[in-house]
CHARMM internal coordinates of N, CA and C (Angstrom, degrees):
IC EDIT
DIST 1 N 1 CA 1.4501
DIST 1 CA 1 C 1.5256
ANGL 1 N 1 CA 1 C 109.51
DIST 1 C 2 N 1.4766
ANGL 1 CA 1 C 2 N 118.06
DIHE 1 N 1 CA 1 C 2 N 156.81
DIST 2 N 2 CA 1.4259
ANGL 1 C 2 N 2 CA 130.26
DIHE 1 CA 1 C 2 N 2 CA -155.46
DIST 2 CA 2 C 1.8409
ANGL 2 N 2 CA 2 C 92.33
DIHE 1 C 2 N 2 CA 2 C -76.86
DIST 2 C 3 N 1.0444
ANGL 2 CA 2 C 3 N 136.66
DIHE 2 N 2 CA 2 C 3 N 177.04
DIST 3 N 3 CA 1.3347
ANGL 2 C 3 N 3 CA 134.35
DIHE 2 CA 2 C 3 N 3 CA 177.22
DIST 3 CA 3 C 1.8754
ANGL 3 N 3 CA 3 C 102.96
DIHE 2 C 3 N 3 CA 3 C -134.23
DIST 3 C 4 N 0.9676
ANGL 3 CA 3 C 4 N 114.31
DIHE 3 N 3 CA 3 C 4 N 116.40
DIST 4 N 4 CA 1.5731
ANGL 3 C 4 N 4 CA 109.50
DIHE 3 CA 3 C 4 N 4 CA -179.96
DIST 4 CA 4 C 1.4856
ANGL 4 N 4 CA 4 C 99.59
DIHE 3 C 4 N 4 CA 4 C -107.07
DIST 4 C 5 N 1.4508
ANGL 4 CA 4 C 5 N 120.08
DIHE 4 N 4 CA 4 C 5 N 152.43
DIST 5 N 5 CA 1.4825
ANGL 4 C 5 N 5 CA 121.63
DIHE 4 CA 4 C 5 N 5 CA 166.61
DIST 5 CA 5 C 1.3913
ANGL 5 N 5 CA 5 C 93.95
DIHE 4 C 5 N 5 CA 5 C -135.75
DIST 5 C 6 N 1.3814
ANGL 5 CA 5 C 6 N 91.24
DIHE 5 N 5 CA 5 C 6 N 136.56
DIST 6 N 6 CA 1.8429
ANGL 5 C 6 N 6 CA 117.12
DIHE 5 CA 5 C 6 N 6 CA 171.62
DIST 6 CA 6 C 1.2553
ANGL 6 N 6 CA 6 C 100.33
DIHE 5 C 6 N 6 CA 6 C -109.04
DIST 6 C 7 N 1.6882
ANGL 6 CA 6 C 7 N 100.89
DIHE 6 N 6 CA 6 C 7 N 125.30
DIST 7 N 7 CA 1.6613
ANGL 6 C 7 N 7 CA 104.31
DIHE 6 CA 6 C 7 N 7 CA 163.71
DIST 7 CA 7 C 1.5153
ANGL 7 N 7 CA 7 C 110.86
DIHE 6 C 7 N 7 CA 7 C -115.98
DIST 7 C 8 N 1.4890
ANGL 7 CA 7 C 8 N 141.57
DIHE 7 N 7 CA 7 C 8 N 129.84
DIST 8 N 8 CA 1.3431
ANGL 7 C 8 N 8 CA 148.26
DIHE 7 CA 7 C 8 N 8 CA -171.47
DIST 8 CA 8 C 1.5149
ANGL 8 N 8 CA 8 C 91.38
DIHE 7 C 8 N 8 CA 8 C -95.33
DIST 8 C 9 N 1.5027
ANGL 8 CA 8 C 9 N 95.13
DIHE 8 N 8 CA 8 C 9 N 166.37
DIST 9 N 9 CA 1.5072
ANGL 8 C 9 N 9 CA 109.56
DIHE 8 CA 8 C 9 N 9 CA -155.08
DIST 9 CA 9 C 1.6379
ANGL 9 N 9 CA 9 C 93.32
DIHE 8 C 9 N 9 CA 9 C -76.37
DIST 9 C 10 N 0.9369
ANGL 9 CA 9 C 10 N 139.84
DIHE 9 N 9 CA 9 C 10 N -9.98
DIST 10 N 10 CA 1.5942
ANGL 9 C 10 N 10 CA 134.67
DIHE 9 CA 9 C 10 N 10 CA 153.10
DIST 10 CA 10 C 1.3512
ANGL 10 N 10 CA 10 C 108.39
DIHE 9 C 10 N 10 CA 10 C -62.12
DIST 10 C 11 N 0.8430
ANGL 10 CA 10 C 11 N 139.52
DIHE 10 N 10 CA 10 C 11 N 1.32
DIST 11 N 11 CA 1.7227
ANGL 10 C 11 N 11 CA 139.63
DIHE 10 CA 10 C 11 N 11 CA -170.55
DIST 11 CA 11 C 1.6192
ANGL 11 N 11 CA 11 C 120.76
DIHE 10 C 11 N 11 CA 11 C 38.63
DIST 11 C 12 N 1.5469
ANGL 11 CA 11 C 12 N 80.23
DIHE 11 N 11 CA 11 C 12 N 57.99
DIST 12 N 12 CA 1.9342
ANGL 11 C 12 N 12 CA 100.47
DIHE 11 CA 11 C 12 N 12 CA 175.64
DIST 12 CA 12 C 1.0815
ANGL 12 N 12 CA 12 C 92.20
DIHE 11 C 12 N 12 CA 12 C -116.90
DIST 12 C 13 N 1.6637
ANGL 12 CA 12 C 13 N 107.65
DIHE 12 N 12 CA 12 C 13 N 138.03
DIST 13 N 13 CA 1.2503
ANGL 12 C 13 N 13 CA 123.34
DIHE 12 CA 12 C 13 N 13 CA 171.99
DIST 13 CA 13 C 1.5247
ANGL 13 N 13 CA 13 C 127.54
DIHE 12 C 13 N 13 CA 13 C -123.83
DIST 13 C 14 N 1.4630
ANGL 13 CA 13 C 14 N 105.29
DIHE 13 N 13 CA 13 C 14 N 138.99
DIST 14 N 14 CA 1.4458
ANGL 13 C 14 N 14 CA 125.14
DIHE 13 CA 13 C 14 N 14 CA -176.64
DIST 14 CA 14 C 1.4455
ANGL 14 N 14 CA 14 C 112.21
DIHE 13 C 14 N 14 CA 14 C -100.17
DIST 14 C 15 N 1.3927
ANGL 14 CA 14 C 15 N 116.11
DIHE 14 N 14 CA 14 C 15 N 117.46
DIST 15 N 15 CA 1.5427
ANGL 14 C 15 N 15 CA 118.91
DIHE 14 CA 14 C 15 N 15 CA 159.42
DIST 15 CA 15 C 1.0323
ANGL 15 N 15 CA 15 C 118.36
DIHE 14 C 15 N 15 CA 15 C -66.06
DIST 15 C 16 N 1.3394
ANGL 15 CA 15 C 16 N 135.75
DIHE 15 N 15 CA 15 C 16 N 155.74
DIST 16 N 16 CA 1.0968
ANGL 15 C 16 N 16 CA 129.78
DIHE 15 CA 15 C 16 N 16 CA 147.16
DIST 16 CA 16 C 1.8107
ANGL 16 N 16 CA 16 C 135.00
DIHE 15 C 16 N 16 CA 16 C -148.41
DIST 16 C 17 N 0.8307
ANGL 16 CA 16 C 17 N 144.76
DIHE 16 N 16 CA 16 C 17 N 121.10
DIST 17 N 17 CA 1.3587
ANGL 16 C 17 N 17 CA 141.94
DIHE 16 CA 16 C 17 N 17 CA -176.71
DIST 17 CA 17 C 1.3866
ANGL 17 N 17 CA 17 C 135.58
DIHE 16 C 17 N 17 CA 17 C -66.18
DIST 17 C 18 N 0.9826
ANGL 17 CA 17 C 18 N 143.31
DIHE 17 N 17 CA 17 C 18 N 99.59
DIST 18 N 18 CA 1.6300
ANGL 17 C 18 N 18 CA 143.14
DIHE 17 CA 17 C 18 N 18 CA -141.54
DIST 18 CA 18 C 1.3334
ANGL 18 N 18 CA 18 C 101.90
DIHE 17 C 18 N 18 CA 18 C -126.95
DIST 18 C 19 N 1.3004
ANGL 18 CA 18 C 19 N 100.77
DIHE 18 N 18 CA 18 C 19 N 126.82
DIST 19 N 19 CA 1.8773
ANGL 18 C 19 N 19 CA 103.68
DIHE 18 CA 18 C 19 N 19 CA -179.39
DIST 19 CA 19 C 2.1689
ANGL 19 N 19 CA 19 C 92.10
DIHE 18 C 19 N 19 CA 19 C -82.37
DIST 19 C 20 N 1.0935
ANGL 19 CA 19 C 20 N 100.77
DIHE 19 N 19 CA 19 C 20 N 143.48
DIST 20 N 20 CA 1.5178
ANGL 19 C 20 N 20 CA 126.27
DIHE 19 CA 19 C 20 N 20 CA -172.74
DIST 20 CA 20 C 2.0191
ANGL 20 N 20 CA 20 C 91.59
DIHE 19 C 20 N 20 CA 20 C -52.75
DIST 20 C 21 N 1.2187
ANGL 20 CA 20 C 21 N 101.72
DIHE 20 N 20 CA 20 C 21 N 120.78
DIST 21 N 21 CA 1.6846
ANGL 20 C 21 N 21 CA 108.13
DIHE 20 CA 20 C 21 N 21 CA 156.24
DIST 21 CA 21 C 1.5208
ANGL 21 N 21 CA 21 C 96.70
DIHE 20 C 21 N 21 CA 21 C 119.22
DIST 21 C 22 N 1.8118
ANGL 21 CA 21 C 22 N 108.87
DIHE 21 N 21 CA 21 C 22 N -21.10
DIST 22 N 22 CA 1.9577
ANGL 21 C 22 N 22 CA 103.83
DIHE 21 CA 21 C 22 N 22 CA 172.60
DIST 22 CA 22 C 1.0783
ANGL 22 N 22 CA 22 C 124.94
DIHE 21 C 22 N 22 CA 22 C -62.52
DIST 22 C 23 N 1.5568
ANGL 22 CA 22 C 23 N 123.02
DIHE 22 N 22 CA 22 C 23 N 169.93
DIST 23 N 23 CA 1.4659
ANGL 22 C 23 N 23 CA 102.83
DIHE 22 CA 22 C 23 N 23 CA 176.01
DIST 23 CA 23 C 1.8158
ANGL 23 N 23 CA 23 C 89.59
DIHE 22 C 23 N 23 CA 23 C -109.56
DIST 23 C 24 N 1.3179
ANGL 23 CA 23 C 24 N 79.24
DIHE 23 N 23 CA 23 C 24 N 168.30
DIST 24 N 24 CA 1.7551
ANGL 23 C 24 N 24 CA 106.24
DIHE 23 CA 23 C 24 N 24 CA 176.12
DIST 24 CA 24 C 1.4386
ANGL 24 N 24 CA 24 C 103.73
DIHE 23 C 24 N 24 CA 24 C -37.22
DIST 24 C 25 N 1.5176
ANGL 24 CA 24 C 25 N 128.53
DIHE 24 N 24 CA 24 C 25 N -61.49
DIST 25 N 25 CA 1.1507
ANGL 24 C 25 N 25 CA 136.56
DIHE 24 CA 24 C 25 N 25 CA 165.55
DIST 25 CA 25 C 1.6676
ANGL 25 N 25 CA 25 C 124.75
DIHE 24 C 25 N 25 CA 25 C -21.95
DIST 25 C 26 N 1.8014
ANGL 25 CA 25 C 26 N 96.29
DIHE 25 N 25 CA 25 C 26 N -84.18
DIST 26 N 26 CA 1.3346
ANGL 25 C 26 N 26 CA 112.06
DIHE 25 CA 25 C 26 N 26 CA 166.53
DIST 26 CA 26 C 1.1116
ANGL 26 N 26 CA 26 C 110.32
DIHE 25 C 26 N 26 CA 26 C -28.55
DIST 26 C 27 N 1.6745
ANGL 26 CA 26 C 27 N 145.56
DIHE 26 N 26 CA 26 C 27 N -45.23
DIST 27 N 27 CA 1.2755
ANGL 26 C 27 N 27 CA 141.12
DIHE 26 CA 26 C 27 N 27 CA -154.92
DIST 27 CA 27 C 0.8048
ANGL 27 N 27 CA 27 C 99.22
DIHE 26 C 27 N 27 CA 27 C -103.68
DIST 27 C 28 N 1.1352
ANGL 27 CA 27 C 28 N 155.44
DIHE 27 N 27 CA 27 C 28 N 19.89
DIST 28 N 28 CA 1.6266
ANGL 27 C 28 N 28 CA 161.31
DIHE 27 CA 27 C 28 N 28 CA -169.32
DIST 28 CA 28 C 1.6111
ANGL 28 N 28 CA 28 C 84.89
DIHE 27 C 28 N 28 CA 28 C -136.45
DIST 28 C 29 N 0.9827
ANGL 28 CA 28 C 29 N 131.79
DIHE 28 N 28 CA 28 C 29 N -69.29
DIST 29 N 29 CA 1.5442
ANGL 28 C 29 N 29 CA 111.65
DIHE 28 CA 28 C 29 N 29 CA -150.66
DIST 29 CA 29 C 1.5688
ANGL 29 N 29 CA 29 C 105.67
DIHE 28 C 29 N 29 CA 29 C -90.53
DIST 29 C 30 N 1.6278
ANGL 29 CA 29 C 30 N 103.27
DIHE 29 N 29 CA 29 C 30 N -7.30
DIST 30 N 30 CA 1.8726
ANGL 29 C 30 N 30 CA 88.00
DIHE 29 CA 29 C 30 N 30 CA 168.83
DIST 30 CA 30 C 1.3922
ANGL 30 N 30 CA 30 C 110.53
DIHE 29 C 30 N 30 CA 30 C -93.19
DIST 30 C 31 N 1.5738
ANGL 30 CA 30 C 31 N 129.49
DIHE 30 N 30 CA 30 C 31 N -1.28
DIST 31 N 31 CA 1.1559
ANGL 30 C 31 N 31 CA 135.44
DIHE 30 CA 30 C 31 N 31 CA 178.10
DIST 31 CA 31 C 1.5031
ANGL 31 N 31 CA 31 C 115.10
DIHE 30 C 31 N 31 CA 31 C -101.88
DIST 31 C 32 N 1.6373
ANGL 31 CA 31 C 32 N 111.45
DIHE 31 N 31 CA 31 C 32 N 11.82
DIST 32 N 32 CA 1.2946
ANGL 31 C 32 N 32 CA 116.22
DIHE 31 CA 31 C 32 N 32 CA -171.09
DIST 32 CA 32 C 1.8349
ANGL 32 N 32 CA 32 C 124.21
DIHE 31 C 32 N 32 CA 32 C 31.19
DIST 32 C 33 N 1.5203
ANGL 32 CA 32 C 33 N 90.04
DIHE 32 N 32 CA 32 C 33 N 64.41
DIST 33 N 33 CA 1.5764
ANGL 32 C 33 N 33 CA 82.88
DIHE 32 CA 32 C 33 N 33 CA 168.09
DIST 33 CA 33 C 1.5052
ANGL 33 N 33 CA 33 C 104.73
DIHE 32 C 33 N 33 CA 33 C -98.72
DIST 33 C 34 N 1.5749
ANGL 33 CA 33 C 34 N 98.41
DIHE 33 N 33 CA 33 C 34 N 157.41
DIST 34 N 34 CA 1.5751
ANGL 33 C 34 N 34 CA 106.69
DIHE 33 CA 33 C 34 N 34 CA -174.82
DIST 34 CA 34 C 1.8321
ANGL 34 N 34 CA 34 C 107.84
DIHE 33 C 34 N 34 CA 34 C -70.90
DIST 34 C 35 N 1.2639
ANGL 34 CA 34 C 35 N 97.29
DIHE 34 N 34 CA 34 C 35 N 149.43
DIST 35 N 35 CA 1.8640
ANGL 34 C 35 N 35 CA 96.18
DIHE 34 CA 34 C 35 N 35 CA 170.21
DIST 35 CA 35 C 2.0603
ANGL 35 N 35 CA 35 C 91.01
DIHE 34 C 35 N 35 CA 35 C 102.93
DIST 35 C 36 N 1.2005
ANGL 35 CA 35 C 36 N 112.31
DIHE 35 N 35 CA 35 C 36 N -79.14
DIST 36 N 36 CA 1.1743
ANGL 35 C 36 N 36 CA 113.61
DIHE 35 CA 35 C 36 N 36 CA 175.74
DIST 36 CA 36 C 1.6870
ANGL 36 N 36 CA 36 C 144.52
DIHE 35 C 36 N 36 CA 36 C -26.71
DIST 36 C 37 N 0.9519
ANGL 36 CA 36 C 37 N 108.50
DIHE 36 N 36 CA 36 C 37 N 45.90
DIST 37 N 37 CA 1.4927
ANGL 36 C 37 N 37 CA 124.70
DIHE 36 CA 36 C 37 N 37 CA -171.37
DIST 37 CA 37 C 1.7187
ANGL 37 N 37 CA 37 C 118.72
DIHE 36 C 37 N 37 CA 37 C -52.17
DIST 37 C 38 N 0.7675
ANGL 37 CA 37 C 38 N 109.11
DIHE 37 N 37 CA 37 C 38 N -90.30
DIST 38 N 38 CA 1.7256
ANGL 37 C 38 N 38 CA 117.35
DIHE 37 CA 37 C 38 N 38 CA 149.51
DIST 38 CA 38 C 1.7888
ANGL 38 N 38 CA 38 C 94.21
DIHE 37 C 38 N 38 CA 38 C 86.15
DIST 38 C 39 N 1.2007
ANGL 38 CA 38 C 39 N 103.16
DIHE 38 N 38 CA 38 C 39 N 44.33
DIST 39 N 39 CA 1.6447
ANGL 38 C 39 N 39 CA 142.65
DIHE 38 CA 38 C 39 N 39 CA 153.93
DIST 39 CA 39 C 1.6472
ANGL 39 N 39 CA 39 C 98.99
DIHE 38 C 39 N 39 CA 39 C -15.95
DIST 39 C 40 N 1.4054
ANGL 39 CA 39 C 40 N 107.52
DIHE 39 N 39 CA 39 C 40 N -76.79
DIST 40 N 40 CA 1.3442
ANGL 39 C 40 N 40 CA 113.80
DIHE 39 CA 39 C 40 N 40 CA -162.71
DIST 40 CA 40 C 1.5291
ANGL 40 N 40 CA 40 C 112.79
DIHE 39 C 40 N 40 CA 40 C -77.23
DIST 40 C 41 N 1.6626
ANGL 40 CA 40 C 41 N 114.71
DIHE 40 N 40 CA 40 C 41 N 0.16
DIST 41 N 41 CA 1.7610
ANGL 40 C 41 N 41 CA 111.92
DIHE 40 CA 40 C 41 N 41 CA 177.04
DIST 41 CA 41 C 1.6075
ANGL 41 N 41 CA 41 C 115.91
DIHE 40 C 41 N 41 CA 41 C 86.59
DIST 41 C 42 N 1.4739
ANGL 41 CA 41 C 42 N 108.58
DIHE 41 N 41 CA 41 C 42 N 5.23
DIST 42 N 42 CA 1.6392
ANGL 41 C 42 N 42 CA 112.61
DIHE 41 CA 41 C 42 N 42 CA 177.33
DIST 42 CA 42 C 1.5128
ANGL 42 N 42 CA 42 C 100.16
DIHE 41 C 42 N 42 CA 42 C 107.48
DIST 42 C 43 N 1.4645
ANGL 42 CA 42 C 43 N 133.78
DIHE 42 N 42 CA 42 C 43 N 4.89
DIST 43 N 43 CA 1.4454
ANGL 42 C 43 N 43 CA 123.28
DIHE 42 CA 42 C 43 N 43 CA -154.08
DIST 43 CA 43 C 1.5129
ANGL 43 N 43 CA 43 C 97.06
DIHE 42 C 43 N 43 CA 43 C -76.69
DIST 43 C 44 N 1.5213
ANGL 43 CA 43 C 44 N 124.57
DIHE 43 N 43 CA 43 C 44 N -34.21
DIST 44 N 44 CA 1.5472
ANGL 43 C 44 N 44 CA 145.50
DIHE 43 CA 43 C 44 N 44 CA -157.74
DIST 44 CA 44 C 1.1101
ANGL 44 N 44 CA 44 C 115.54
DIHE 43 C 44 N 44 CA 44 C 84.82
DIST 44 C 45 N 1.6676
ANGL 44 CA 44 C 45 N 129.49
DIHE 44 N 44 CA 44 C 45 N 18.09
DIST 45 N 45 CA 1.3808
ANGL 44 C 45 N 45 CA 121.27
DIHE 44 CA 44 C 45 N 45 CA -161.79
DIST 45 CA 45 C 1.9594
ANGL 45 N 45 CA 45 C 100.11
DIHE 44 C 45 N 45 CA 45 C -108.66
DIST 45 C 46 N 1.5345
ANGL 45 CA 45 C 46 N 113.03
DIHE 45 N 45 CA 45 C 46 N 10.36
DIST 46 N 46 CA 1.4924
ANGL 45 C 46 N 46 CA 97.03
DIHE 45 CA 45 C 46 N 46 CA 175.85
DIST 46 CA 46 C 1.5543
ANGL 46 N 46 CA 46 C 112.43
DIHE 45 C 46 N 46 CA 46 C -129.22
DIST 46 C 47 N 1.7265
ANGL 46 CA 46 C 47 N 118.57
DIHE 46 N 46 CA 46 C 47 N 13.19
DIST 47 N 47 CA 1.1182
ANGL 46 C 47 N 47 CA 113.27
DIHE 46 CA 46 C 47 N 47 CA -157.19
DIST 47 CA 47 C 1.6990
ANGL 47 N 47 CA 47 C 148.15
DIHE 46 C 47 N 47 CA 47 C 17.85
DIST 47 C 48 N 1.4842
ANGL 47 CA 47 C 48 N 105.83
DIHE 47 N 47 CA 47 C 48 N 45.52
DIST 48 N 48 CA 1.2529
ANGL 47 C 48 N 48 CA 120.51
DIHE 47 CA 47 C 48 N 48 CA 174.97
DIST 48 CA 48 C 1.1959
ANGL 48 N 48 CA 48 C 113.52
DIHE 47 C 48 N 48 CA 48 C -102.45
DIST 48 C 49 N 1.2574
ANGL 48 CA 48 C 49 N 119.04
DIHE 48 N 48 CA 48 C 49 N 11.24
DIST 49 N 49 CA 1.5864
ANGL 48 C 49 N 49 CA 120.94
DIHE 48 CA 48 C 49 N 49 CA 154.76
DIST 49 CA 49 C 1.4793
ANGL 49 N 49 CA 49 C 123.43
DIHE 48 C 49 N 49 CA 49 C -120.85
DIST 49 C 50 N 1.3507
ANGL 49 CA 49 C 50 N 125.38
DIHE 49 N 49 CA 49 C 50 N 32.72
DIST 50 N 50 CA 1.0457
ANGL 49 C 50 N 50 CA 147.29
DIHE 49 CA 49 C 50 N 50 CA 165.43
DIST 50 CA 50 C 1.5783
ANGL 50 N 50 CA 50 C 120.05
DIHE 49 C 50 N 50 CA 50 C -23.16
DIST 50 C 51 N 1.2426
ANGL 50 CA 50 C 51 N 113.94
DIHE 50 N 50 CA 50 C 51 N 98.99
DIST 51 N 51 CA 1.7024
ANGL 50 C 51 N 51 CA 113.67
DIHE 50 CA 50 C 51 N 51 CA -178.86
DIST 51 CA 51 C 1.4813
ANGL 51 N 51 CA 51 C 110.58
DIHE 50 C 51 N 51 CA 51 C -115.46
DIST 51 C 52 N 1.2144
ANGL 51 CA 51 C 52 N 117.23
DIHE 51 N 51 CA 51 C 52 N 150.23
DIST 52 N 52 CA 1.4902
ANGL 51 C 52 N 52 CA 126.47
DIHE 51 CA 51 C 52 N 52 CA 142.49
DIST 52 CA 52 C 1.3457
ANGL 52 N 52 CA 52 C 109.94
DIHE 51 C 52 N 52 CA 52 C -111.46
DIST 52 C 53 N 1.8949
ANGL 52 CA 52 C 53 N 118.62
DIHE 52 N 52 CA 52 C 53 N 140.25
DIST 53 N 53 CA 1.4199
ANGL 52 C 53 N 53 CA 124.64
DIHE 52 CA 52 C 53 N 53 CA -167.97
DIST 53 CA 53 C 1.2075
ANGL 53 N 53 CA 53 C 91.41
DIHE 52 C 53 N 53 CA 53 C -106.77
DIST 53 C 54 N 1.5071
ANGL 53 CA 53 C 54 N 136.97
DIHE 53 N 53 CA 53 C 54 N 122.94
DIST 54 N 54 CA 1.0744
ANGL 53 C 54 N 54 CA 141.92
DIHE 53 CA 53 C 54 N 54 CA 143.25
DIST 54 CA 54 C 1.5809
ANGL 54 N 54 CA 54 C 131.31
DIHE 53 C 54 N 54 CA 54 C -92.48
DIST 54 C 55 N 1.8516
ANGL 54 CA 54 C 55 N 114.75
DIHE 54 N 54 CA 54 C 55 N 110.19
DIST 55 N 55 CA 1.3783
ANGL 54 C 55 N 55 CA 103.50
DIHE 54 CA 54 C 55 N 55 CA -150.80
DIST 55 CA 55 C 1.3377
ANGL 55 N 55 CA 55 C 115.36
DIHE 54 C 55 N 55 CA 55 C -85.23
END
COOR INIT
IC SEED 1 N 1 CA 1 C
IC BUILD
């Protein structure tokens, strides 16, 4: 499985494990990371899942 890490603007970081086809989101809010809200269900209309991708 893909490995995502979330870092919050404190620069704490969350691993996380994502079965292939989730979104960034989904894996954040079924892994309860903090910050990650995702209010609107993935639509993009509440920005509570706010990312920058750094490759």
């Amino acid at each position: 499985m893909p490995l995502i890490k979330y870092i919050d603007a404190n620069g704490t970081e969350y691993a996380v494990e994502a079965a292939p086809g989730i979104s960034v989101m989904e894996a954040a809010v079924k892994n309860s990371v903090p910050g990650i809200d995702g209010d609107c269900g993935g639509a993009a209309a509440c920005a509570t899942c706010h990312v920058y991708v750094d490759p």
